[in-house]
N, C-alpha and C positions, 0 to 999 in steps of 0.2 A: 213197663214203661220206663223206668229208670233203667236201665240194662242198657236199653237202646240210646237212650240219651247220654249218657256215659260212654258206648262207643261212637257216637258220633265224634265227640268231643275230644277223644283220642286221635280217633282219623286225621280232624283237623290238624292236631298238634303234630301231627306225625308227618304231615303233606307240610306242614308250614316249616317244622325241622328240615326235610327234605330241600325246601326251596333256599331255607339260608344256607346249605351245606353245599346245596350248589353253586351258588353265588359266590361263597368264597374259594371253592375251586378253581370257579369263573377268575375270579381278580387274582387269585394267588398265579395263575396259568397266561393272565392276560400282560403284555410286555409294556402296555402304557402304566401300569399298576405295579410294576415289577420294585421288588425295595431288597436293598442288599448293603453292601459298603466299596468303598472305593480310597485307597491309600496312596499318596505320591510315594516312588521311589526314593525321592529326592525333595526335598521340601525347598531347593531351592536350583536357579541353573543362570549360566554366563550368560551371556549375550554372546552370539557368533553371526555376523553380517547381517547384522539389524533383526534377529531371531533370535528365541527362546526353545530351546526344545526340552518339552514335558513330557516328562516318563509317568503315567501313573497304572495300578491292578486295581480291577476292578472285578466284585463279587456278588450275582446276584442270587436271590434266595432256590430257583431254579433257573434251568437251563430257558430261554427263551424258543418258541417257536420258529421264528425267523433266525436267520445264522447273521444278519447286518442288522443293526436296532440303531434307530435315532435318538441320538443322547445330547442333552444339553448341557456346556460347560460352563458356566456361570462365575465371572471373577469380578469381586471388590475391591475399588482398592483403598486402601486403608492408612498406608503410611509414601509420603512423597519425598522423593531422593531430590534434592534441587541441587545443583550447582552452580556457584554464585561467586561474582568477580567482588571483593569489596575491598574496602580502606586497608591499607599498611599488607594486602597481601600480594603477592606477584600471583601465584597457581590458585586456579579455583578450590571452594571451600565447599562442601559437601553439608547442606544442613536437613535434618530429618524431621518431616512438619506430620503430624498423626492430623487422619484426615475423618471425616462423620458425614454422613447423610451423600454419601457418592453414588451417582446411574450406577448402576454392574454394566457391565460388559458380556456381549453371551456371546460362542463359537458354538453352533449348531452342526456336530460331525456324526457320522455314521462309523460305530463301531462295531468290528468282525467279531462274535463271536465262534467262530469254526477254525475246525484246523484244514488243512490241506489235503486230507480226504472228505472235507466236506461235514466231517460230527461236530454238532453244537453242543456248546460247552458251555455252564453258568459263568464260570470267571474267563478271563481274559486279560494280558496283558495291551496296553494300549499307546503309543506317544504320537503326540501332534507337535505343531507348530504356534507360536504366536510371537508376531509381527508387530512392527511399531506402525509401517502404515495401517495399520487395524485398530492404530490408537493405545498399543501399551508403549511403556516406558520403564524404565527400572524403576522398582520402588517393593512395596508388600500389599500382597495381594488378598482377601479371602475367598477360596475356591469354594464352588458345590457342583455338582452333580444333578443332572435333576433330569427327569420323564420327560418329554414331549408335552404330556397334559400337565406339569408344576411339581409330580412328583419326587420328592428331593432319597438318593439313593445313598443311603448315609450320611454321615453329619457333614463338617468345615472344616478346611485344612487350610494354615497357611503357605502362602508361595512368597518365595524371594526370587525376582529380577534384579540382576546384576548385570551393571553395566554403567556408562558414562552418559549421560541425560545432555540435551546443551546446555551451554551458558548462558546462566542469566547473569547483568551488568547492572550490579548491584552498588556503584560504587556514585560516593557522591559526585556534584559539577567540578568541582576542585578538585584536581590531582592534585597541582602543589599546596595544602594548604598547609606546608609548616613551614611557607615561606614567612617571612617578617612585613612582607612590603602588602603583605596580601591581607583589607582590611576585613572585618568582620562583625558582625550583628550580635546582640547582645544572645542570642540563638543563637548564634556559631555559622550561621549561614553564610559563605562568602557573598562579599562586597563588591567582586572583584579588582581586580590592579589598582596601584593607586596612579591617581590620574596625575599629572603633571602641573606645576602652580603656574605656570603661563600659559594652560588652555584655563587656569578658572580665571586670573585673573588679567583680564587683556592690558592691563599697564606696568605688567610685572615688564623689570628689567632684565634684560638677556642671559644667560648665562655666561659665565667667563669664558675666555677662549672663544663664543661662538661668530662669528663674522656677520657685522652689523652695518647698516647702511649707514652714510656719512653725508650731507649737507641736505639742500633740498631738491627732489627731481623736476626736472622740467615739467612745465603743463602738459596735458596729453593734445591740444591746441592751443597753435603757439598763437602769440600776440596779432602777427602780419597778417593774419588770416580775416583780421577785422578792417583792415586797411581799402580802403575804395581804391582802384586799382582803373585807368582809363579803358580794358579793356571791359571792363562790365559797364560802359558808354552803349546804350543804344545808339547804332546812326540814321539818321534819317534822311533821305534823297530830297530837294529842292524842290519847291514847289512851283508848276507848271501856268499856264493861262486855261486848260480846258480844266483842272483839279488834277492832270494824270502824271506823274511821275514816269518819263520816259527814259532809259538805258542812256548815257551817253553823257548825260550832264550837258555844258553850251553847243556845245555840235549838235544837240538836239535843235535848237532855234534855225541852225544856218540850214537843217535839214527841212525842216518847215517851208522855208523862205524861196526854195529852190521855184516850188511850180509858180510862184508869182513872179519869177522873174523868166521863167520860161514863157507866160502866157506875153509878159512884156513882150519880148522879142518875135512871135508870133505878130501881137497888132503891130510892130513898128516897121516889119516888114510886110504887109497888106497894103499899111499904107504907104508905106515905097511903091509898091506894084501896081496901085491906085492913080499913082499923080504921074508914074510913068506911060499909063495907059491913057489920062486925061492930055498927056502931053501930046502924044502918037496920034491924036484923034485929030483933023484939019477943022 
């Protein structure tokens, strides 16, 4: 009975070694698992037409099955090149601000490891590009390396970008402030220009020399303007026998007049023609 129970218990052990030996076949073989080290050639590089180009080898523990593997480039940045327009200097001034808790930046590339007949090879040398439209900038960098699945392929190296950042205008509102006339806060802040004593004070007297007005000027309406003048007379027309105000003034009556003396002349000759007819009668 115990014989038997003792090989069981072997078997196990022997099937469960088995399983972990293959397992890490498995992950040492598999390229999302792949762990090695990766060196810049150059720990730093110029800037040429708004680019960087990085040269770095890269060494993994075996050859990868695939001859292209998706590698992740990972850069922090760490130290910021600013330059800055400020007081008493003409040329910008270059200041170096260390920087804590920055996003990283990733460039997700595909790196060849084969040669040109085609054999896969663990190392490989590699260089890319990075771009300021991609959001670099001169300054220092902390690189990594890493798998697809977070894998990091050796430790952190740092990168220097070199190169001219914009400017920043860093300079206070005062250019002139070592003028004399230019007042100032117990802060140093400009006051700006000193203002002139005849805008503060409206009774201040002229300056010399400046050309000044002499007596007193006319009203801006003159006096005659108040004067009754017979043409601002209303006229009024003469008043009639029916109330009507007829064109003509007295020629208006003699026009009136006319058909009463017409109607005269009319009866005074009827009655001519009347007594001359009672005449002619026997």
């Amino acid at each position: 009975m115990i014989p038997s129970t003792l090989s069981s218990v072997v078997r196990k052990a022997q099937i469960a070694l088995a399983a972990i030996a293959f397992a890490l076949v498995f992950l040492a073989a598999s390229p999302a698992h792949a762990a090695g080290t990766f060196k810049l050639k150059q720990d730093n590089a110029t800037e040429v037409s708004g680019a960087w180009h990085i040269y770095v080898k890269i060494e993994l523990t075996k050859a990868p099955p695939m001859a292209h593997q998706p590698l992740r480039f990972v850069f922090t940045k760490t130290m910021a090149y600013e330059r800055s327009l400020v007081d008493g200097k003409s040329e910008p001034v270059v200041n170096r601000t260390a920087l804590t808790g920055q996003n990283p930046m990733v460039e997700s590339l595909d790196v060849d490891f084969a040669d040109a007949s085609g054999k896969i090879y663990k190392g490989t040398n590699f260089d890319f590009g990075l771009k300021r439209d991609r959001g670099f900038e001169a300054g220092e960098y902390k690189m990594q390396l890493r798998t697809p699945d977070g894998t990091d392929i050796g430790g952190s190296a740092t990168l220097i970008l070199k190169g001219d950042n914009p400017v920043v205008d860093r300079r206070s509102i005062a250019f002139n402030a070592k003028d004399t006339s230019i007042k100032k806060y117990d802060n140093g802040i400009d006051a700006g220009p000193k203002v002139a004593k005849n805008d503060e004070d409206p009774g201040a007297n002229p300056v010399q020399g400046d050309v000044s007005a002499v007596g007193t000027p006319p009203p801006f309406v003159g006096k005659d303007a108040y004067n009754h003048t017979s043409e601002e007379d209303i006229k009024v027309a003469p008043k009639s026998g029916c109330g009507c105000a007829i064109p003509g003034g007295e020629s208006a009556d003699a026009f009136f007049a006319l058909p009463g003396v017409g109607l005269a002349l009319v009866f005074a000759a009827r009655a001519r023609r009347k007594k001359t007819d009672d005449d002619a009668t026997p």
